[in-house]
Structure formats: structure tokens, C-alpha cells
C-alpha positions in Angstrom: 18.0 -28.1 -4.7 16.8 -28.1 -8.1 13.5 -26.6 -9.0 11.7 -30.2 -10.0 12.2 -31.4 -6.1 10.7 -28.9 -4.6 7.7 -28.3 -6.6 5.9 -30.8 -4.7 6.3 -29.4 -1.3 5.8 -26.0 -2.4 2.5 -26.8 -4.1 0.8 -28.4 -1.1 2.1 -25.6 0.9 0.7 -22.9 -1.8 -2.6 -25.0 -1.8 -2.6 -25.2 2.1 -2.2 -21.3 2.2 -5.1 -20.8 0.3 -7.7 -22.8 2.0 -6.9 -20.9 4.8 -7.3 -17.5 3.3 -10.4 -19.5 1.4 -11.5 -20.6 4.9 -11.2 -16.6 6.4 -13.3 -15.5 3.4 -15.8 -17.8 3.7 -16.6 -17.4 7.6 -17.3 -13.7 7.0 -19.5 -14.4 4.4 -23.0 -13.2 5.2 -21.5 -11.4 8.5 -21.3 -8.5 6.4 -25.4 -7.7 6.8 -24.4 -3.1 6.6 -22.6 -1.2 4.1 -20.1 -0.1 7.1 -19.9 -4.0 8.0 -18.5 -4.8 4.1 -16.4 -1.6 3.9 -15.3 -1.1 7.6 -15.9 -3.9 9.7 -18.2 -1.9 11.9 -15.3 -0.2 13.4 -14.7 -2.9 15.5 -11.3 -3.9 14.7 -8.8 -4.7 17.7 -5.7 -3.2 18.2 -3.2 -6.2 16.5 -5.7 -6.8 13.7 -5.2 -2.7 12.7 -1.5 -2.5 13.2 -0.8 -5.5 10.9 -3.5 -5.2 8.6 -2.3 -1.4 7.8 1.0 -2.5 7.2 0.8 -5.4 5.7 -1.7 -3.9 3.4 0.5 -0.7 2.7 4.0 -3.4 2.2 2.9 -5.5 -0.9 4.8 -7.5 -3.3 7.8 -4.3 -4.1 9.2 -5.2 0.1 10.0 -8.5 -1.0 11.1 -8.4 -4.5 11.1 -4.6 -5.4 13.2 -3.0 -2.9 15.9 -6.2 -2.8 16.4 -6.0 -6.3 16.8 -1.9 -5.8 19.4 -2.7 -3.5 21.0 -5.5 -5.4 21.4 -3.3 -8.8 22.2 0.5 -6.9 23.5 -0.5 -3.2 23.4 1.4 -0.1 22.5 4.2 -1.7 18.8 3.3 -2.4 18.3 2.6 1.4 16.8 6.7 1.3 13.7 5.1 0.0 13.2 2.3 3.0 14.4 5.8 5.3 11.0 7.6 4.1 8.6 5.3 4.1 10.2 4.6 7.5 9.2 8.3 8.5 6.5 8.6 6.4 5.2 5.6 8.8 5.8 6.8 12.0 4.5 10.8 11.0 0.9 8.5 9.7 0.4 7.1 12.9 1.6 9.7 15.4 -0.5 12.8 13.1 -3.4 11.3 11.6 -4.8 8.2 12.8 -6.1 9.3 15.9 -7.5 12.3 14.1 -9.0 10.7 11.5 -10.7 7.9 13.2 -12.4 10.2 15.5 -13.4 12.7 12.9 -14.7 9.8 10.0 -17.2 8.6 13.4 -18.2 12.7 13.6 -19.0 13.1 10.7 -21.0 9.3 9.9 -18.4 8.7 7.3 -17.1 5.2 6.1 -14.9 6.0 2.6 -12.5 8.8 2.3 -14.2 10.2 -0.8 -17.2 10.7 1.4 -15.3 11.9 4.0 -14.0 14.9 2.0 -17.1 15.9 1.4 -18.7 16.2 4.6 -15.7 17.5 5.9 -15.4 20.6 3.8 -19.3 20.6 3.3 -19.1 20.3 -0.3 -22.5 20.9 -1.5 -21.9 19.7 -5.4 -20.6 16.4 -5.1 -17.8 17.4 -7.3 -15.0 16.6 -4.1 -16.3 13.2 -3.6 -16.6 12.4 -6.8 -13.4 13.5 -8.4 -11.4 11.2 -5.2 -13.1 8.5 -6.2 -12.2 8.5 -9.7 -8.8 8.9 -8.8 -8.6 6.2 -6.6 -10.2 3.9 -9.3 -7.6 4.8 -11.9 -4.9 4.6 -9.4 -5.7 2.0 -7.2 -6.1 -0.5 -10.6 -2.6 0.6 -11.5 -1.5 -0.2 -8.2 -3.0 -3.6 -8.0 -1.8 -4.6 -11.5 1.7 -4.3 -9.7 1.0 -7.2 -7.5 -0.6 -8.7 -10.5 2.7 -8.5 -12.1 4.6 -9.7 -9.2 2.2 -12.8 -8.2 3.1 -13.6 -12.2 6.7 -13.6 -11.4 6.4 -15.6 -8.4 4.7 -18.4 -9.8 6.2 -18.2 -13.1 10.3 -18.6 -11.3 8.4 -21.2 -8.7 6.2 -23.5 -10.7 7.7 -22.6 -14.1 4.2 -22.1 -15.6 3.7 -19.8 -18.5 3.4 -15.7 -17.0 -0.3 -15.3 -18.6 -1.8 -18.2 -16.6 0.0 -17.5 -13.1 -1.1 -14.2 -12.8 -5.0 -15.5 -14.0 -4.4 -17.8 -10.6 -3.2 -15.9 -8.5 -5.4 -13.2 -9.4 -8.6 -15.9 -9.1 -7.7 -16.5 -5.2 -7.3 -13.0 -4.2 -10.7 -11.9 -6.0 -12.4 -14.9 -4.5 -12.0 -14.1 -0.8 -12.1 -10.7 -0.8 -15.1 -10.7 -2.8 -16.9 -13.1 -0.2 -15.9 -11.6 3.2 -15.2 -8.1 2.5 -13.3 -5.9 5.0 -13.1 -8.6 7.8 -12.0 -11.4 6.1 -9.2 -9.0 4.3 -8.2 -7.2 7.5 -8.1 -10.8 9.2 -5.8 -12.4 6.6 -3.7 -9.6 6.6 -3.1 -10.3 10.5 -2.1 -13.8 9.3 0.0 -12.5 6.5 1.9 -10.1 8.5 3.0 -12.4 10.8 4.0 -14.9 7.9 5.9 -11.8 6.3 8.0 -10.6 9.0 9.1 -14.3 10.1 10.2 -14.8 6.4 12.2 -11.4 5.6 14.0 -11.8 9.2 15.0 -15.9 8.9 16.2 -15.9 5.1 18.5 -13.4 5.3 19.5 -14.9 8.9 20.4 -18.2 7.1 21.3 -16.8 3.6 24.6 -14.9 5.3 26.3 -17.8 6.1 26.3 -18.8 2.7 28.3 -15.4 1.5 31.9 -14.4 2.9 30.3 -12.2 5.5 29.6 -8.3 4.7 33.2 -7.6 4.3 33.4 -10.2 1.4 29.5 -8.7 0.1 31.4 -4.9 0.0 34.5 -6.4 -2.0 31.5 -7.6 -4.0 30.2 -4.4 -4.4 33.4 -2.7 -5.3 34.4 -5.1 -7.9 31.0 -4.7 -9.7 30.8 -0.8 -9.0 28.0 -1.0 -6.7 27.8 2.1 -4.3 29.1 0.8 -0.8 28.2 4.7 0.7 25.0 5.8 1.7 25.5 9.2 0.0 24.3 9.0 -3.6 26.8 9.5 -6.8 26.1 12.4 -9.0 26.1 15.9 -9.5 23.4 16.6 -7.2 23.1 13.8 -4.4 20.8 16.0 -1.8 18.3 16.0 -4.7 18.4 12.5 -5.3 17.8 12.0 -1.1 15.0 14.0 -1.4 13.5 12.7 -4.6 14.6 8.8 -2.8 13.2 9.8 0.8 9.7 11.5 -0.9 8.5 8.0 -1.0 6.9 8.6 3.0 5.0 12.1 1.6 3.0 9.4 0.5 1.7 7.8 3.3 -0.8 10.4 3.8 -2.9 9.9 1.2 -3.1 5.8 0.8 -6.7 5.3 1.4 -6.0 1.0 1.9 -3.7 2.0 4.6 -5.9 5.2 5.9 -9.3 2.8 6.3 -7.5 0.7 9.0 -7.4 3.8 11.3 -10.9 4.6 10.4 -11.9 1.3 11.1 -10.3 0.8 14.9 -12.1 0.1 17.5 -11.4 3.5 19.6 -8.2 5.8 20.2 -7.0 3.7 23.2 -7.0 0.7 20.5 -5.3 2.8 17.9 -2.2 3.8 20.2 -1.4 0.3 21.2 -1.6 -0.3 17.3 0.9 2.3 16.8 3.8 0.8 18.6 3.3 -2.7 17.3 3.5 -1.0 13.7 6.3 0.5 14.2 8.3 -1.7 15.3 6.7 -4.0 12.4 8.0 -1.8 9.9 10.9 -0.8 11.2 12.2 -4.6 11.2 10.8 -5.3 7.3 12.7 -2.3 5.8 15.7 -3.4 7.4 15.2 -7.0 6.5 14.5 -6.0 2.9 17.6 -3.9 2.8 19.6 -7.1 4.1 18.2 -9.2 1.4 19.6 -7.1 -1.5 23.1 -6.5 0.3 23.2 -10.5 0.6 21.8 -11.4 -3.1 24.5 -9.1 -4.2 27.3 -11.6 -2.6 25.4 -14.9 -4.0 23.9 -14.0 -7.3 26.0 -12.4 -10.9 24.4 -10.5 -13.8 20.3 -10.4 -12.4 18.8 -7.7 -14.7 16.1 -6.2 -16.8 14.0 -7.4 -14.0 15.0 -10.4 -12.9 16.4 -8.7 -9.9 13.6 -8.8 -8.3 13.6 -12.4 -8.5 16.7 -12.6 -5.9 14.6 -13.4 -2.9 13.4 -15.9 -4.4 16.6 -17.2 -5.8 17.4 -16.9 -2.1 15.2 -18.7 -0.3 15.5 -21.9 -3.2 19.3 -21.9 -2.6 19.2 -21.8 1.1 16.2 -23.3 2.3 14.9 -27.2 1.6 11.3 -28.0 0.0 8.8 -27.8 3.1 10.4 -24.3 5.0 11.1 -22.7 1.7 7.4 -23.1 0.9 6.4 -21.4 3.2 8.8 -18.8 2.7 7.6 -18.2 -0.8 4.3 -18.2 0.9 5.3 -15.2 2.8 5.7 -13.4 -0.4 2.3 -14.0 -1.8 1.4 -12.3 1.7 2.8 -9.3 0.8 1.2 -9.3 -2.5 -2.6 -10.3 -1.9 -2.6 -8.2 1.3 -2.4 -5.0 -0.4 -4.5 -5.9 -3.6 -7.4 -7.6 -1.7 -7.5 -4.0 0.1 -7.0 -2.0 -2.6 -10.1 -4.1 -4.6 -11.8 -3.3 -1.4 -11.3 0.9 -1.2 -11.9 0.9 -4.7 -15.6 -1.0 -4.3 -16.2 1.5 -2.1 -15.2 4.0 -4.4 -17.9 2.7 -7.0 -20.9 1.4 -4.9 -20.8 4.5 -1.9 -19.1 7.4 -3.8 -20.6 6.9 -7.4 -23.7 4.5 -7.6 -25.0 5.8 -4.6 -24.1 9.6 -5.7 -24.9 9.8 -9.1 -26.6 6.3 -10.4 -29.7 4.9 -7.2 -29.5 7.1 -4.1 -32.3 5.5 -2.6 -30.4 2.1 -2.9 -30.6 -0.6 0.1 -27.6 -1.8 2.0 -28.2 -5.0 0.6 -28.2 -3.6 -2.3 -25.1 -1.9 -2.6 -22.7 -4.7 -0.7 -24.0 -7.1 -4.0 -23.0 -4.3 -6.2 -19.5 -3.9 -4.3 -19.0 -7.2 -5.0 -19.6 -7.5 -8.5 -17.2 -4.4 -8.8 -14.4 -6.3 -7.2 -14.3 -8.4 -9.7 -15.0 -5.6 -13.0 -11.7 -4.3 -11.7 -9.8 -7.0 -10.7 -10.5 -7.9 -14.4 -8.7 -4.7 -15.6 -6.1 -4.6 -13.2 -5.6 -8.2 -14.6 -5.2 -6.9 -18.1 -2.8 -5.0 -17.2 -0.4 -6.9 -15.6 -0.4 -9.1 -18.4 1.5 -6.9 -20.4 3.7 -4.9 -17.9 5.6 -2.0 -19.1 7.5 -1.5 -16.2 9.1 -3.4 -13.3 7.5 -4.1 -9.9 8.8 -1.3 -8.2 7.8 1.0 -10.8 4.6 0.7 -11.1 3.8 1.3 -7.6 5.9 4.3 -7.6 3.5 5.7 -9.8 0.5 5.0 -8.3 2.2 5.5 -4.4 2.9 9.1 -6.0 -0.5 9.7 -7.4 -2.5 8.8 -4.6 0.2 10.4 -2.0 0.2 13.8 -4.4 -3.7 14.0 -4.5 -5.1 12.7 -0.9 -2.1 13.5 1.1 -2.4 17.3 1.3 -6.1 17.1 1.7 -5.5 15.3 5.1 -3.5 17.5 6.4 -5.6 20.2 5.7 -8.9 18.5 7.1 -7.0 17.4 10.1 -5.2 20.3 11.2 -6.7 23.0 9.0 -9.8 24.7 10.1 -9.6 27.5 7.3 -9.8 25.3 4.4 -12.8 25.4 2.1 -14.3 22.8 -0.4 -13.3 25.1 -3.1 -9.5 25.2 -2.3 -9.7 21.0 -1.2 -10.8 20.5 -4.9 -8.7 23.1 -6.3 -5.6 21.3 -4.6 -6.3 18.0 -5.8 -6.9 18.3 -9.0 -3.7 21.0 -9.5 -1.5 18.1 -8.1 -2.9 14.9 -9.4 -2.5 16.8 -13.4 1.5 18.4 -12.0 2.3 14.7 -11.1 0.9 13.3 -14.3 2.9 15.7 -16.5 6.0 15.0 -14.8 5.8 11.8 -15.2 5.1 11.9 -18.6 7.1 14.4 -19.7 10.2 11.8 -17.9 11.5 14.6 -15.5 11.1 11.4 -12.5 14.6 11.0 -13.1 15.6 14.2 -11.7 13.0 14.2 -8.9 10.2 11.7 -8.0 6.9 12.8 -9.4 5.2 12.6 -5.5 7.5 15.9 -4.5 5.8 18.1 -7.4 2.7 17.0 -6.9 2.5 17.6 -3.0 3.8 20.9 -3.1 1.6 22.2 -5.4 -1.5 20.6 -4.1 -0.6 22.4 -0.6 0.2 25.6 -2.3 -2.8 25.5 -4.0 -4.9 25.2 -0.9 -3.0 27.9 1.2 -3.3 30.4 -1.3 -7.0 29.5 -1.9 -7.5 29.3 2.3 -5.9 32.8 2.2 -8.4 34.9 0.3 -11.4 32.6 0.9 -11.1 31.3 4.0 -13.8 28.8 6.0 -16.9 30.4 7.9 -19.1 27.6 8.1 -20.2 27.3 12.0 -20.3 23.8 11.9 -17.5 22.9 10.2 -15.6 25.3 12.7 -17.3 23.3 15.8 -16.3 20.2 14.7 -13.1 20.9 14.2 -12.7 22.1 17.4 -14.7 19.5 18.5 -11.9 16.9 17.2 -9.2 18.6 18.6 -11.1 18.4 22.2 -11.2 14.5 21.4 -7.7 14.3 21.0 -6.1 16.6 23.8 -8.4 14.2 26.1 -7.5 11.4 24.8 -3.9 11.8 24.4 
């Protein structure tokens, strides 16, 4: 069906989809009356509501058009990545969440930034504030990706010009987030969760019949040279499944994804949230991985790009007006789910870690959510720039930003969580020696030997071993809460 017949249906469905995220934001509105309320959602958040909102938030626009159009230009062999972030998953919820939900209510801490600080007991601000610039610069990277990708959505659906459909899309995502703050994005991600998994399980369903089954996708492959083995071609191919799988390291230091633990009701809550993202996860990677094995049977000669497109080509060639709106639909969830909560942890990371630090400590509640507010949209405006002029594809940018959040948070979790020994000293001394390894691999281009995450990560936690070695942590009360935490968890687990 040609793209003139189905613009109609497909606009009323786009338009009903965002009064309802419209709706959401506007029912929170003026329910957020504390600081925690706006940023946390008064750690009230049920057990469904956590599991989708963390993984919808942490599965943006790259599951549905980055990681198909991987697997439609390198084959099986790029299936190491959805293998990581598989593990990487599973390892988040089964090590940390618990953890860090009971010790962010310990110490009265709502941002991870602030967190750091009283957890190490940090008593020159230097910690909290050098995380929250981080975040800042990484986090508007990482939302200029689904920038990028709402830009392509609209541009293939609607054929509007690329400037003005990322200015729209941009508009609606800024609009409700910037109204209901944590709970209207942790309640639309719930929605758009449930939207994404029913769209990257029924396309591909109904998109095989129109190939010659996989045995005529692998001919496929073979005549084009795609790799049909799960073992990569080259010289070195345990390297490239390392560098490939490194993609879960960074789990561990996402701070949209490490909030929704923070923000759960209570550890019973939090392990029935486990399972339900598990299995969650588990059945998008695979339906991802389908997609790109599929597009590679229907669609010739998509590059420089445009494979990332294929779901989309899919779901036009397969699907009539009405249904494949809402399909399309299902990949703007994936997009504005993770940008409204990265505009979100980065708020937090201006109002609570650096106005209130550096600029009005003595500044109200009230105070501070109107100044989160107006910084949602000061960065949403950058993170706009940026995507106008994109220097890279969907995928990656986010491996960039994935890496430098994962390389400079990640270690520092582990350490707080299951490290009693570590100081403030060798916490900051680990963050900053991996956040400057990862950027000078990356620039000087050695990613295409081994992603810029594995670097990074190893010599953050070598940094803080060696540090915790000759200056290790005698605070009393930093030793009792520890303790304290891991009390908490035996009981409760």
C-alpha cells in the first residue's frame, strides 16, 4: 500500500497517541507538590509500572530500528550485542536493584549524583558534582539519538522535511514530561511497553510469511555475503564478542534505568518487577533480532542508514493503514520513553545536584520543581540541535553515550553496593580516569577494535581497587550502613 493511502489512518492514529500521553501528563500536573514527588514519584511506584517503565525507558528508538538494521547489514553475527544487554539486564536486577533501592531510602537520597555523595561521605561536593555533569553531557547525546530517530520516523512516514519532524516530535515529548514529571513518564512508559512488545512480536509474526521461510532468508544471506554463523569473521573473533557483548557492562551505570529501582515501592515490589522484566526483555531482543533476519529476505541494497528504516519498510509492506499505525506507534514508544526519562534524570541533575549545590541552597521545593522544569526544556533544546545535524547513525550515537555513562557510573555502583572499603577519594578518582580512557578511545578511533565501554570500566575499577588498597574506608557510619544494607537484603531475600 502506497504511502499516500495510509497517511490518513496513520495520522489520526499518531494524533490519538498523543492525546493520550498529553492526557497522562496533564493528570499529574500539580500532583507533583515535593522535589521527590517530580523526580521519584514518592517511591510509590508498583511493581508493573517499575518493570516496564525501566525497560522501556532503557529500550529506546536503536531496538526498533538500530539493532534490525545491525542485523540486516552484519547478520547473526551482531546478535552478541542483544546477548549482553540480555545479561547485562538480568545481572541489574538480580545485583543492584534491591540494593540500591534500600540504600538511596538510608541515606534520604532521590538522584544518583546525590547518592554518591552521601554514600562515600564526600565532604567537597566534587563527587556529586562531577556525575552530574557527566550525565548532562551524556544524557543530551543520548537523547539527540531518539531525536534523530523520531526524525526518521516521521520523515519515511509522513514524508515531511527531517528538520521539522524532529522539531514535532521533539515538542510532544518535552510537553508531557515537562508537565507531570516522574509519574506521568513512568506511567506512559507502562503504556508504551505494552504497545512495544505487541508490535516487535506481531510484525515479524506476519512479515515471515511474506519471505521463503528462513531457509530461503539464509540463501539470502549467502548470496549477498551476510554472516549466517554466530561466530564473527576476522582475525580476532573472541575480541569482537567481547567488544559486541560489553554493551550489558553498561547497564550498571544508566541512571534513567537505575531511578526506577530507586523509585519502587519496596523490595517485595521490586522482585515481582524482576521477572516481568526479564521475560520483557528477553522477548524484544529476540523479536528485534527476527526483524533484521526477515528484512534481509524482503528488502535489497538499504544503506548509509537507511537500514534502519527496514522496520518500518516492514510494517508498510505487510500491514494495512489502521494496524500499521499503530505499529509505527509502537516505535515512537520506544523513542519518547527513554528521552522523556533521560530529560527527567538530567533535571535532576541541574535543579538537585547543581542549583541547589552550588547556585540557592536555601531554595524551596516549589522552587526547584519550576526550575526542573524550565531545564527540561533548555536541554531538550540542545539535544534538538543536535539531532538536526547527525553525524552518526541511530545506533551510534547511543553506543557512545551507553559507553560513557556505563564506563563512569557503573563501577561506582558496584563499589557502593558491595564495597565497604571504598573512599570518596578513590570513587572520584575512578570516574573521572574512565570517563577521559573512554573519550580518548573513542576519539582516537580504536572502537573498531574494541568498544570504548570495555576500557573505560576496567580502568575505572582498577583505579578504585588500587586507591581502596592503600587508603581504605574507616568512617563508622559509612561502615554501619553498609552493613546495615546488607542486613536489609539477607532478610528480605
Amino acid at each position: 500500500m502506497n504511502g499516500q493511502a495510509m497517511s490518513i489512518p496513520i495520522l489520526m492514529t499518531f494524533l490519538a497517541y498523543f492525546i493520550i500521553l498529553l492526557g497522562i501528563g496533564f493528570f499529574f500536573y500539580g500532583k507533583s507538590r515535593h522535589i521527590e514527588d517530580y523526580l521519584l514519584g514518592g517511591r510509590r511506584m508498583g511493581a508493573w509500572v517499575t518493570a516496564l517503565s525501566a525497560q522501556a525507558s532503557d529500550m529506546s528508538g536503536w531496538l526498533l530500528m538500530g539493532l534490525p538494521g545491525a542485523v540486516y547489514l552484519g547478520g547473526l553475527e551482531n546478535i552478541w550485542i542483544a546477548i549482553g544487554l540480555f545479561v547485562g539486564t538480568v545481572l541489574n536486577w538480580i545485583f543492584v536493584a534491591g540494593r540500591l533501592r534500600i540504600y538511596t531510602e538510608l541515606t534520604g537520597t532521590i538522584t544518583l549524583p546525590c547518592f554518591f555523595e552521601k554514600r562515600f561521605a564526600d565532604p567537597t561536593g566534587l563527587l556529586r558534582t562531577v556525575s552530574a555533569i557527566i550525565i548532562l553531557v551524556f544524557f543530551t547525546i543520548y537523547a539527540s539519538s531518539g531525536l534523530v530517530a523520531t526524525g526518521k520516523l516521521f520523515e519515511s512516514v509522513f514524508s515531511v522535511h527531517y528538520t521539522v519532524a524532529v522539531i514535532v516530535g521533539g515538542g510532544i515529548i518535552i510537553l508531557y514530561t515537562f508537565l507531570g514529571g516522574f509519574m506521568a513518564v513512568c506511567w506512559t512508559d507502562l503504556f508504551q511497553g505494552l504497545l512495544m512488545l505487541v508490535a516487535i512480536l506481531l510484525v515479524p509474526a506476519i512479515a515471515y510469511f511474506h519471505t521463503d521461510g528462513f531457509s530461503g532468508i539464509a540463501q539470502t544471506m549467502n548470496a549477498k555475503q551476510i554472516s549466517t554463523s554466530w561466530m564473527p569473521q576476522g582475525q580476532w573473533p573472541m575480541l569482537l564478542i567481547v567488544s559486541a557483548s560489553s554493551w550489558g557492562l553498561g547497564y550498571f551505570g544508566q541512571p534513567h534505568i537505575l531511578t526506577r529501582f530507586m523509585s519502587a515501592k519496596s523490595l517485595m515490589k521490586l522482585n515481582e518487577s524482576k521477572v516481568v522484566a526479564i521475560v520483557w526483555v528477553f522477548l524484544s531482543l529476540a523479536g528485534a533480532i527476527v526483524i533484521g533476519l526477515i528484512a534481509i529476505g524482503m528488502f535489497d541494497g538499504l544503506s548509509d542508514g537507511e537500514e534502519e528504516k527496514v522496520f518500518i519498510y516492514m510494517i508498510r509492506q505487510v500491514l494495512g493503514p489502521w494496524l500499521g499505525g499503530i505499529m509505527l506507534a509502537a516505535i515512537l514508544s520506544a523513542i519518547m520513553s527513554t528521552i522523556d526519562s533521560q530529560l527527567l534524570v538530567s533535571s535532576s541533575a541541574l535543579t538537585e545536584d547543581f542549583y541547589q549545590q552550588v547556585i540557592k541552597r536555601d531554595a524551596g521545593e516549589k522552587e526547584v520543581i519550576i526550575v526542573g522544569r524550565g531545564c527540561v526544556i533548555v536541554i531538550s533544546v540542545i539535544a534538538l540541535l543536535l539531532a538536526l545535524h547527525p553525524n552518526d547513525t541511530i545506533l551510534g550515537i547511543v553506543a557512545y553515550a551507553w559507553a560513557g555513562l556505563g564506563s563512569a557510573f557503573g563501577p561506582l555502583i558496584l563499589f557502593a553496593l558491595f564495597s565497604k572499603r571504598t573512599t570518596w577519594q578513590s570513587a572520584l578518582a575512578g570516574m573521572v580516569a574512565g570517563t577521559v580512557v573512554l573519550i580518548v578511545w573513542k576519539q582516537l578511533d580504536l572502537g573498531q577494535y574494541m568498544y570504548e565501554i570495555v576500557p573505560g570500566f576496567a580502568v575505572n575499577c582498577l583505579t578504585i581497587f588500587t586507591i581502596n588498597l592503600f587508603c581504605p574506608q574507616n568512617n563508622p557510619q559509612i561502615l554501619n550502613d553498609f552493613e546495615n544494607v546488607a542486613g536489609q537484603i539477607s532478610e528480605g531475600g
